[in-house]
N, C-alpha and C positions, 0 to 999 in steps of 0.2 A: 433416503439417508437424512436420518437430522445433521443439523451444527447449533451449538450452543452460540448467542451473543459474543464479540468477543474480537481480538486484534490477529489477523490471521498475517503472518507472510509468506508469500506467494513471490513466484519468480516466471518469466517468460520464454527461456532462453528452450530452443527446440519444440514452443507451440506458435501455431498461426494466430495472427488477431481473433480470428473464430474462435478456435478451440480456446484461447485464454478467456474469452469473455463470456464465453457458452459453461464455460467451470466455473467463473465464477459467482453467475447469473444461478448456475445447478446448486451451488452452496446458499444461495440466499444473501448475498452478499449486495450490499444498499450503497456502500460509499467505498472507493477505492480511493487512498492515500498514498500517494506519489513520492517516493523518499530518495528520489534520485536527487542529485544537486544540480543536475540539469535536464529539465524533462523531456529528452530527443534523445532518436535511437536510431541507428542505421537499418532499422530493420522493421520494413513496412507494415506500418500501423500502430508504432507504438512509441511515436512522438507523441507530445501533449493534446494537440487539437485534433489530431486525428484517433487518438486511445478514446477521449472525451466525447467525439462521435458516437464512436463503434458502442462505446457504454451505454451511450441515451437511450437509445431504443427497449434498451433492457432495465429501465430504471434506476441505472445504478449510477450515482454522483462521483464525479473526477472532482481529486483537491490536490494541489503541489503543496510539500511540507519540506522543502528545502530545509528549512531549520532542523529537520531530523536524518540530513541524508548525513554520510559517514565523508569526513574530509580527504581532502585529497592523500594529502601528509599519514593517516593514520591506515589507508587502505591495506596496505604491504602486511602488517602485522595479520590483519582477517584472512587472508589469502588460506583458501580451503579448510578455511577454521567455522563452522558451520555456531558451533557453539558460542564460540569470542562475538559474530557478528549479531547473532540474538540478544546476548547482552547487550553488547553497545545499542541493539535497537531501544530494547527497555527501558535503559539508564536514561538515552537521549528523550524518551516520550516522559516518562515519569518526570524528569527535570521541567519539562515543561509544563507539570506539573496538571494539565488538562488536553482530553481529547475531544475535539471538533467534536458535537452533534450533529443529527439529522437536518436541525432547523436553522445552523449555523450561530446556536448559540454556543452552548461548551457545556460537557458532560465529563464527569469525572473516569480516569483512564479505569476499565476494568465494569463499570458499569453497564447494566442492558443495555444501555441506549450508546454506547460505544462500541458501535458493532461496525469494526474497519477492515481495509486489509492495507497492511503495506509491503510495496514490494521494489 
């Protein structure tokens, strides 16, 4: 299967650290972007240091972007709104007006070289 370049979100809820990282390893996926506002999870393997592990092996770079996670205050509103939380991702990446590169320099959002996922 191909995937074009590009900002994928992804979710984890009902796969194992394997299979998350084994899909996203299968898509081509180089950098995964962390949009939680706090990177821990009750659910083994997908706190920060240990998500950041399990990716190494497979190439693919951990980054926390806290600045793009969804506030506490605003979450209620998204609640099963699949579409409102896309936007709000959007609006929050675009404002910031640049996406993290490969090299950790910055690549314009939407660019080949902005090939993320967040989730």
């Amino acid at each position: 299967m191909s995937y074009r370049a590009g900002i994928l979100g992804v979710g984890y809820e009902g796969r194992s650290i394997d299979e998350f990282v084994t899909g996203l390893a299968d898509m081509g996926v180089t950098r995964l972007v962390d949009v939680r506002m706090t990177p821990i999870s009750r659910k083994r393997g997908f706190s920060k240091s240990a998500l950041c592990q399990a990716l190494a092996p497979h190439g693919i770079v951990y980054e926390h972007r806290r600045e793009l996670a969804n506030p506490r205050e605003s979450r209620p509103g998204f609640a099963g709104n699949l579409e409102g939380a896309a936007l709000l991702l959007t609006r929050r990446a675009a404002s910031c007006g640049q996406a993290p590169s490969l090299d950790g320099g910055s690549a314009a959002a939407g660019s080949s070289e902005a090939s993320r996922v967040l989730y």
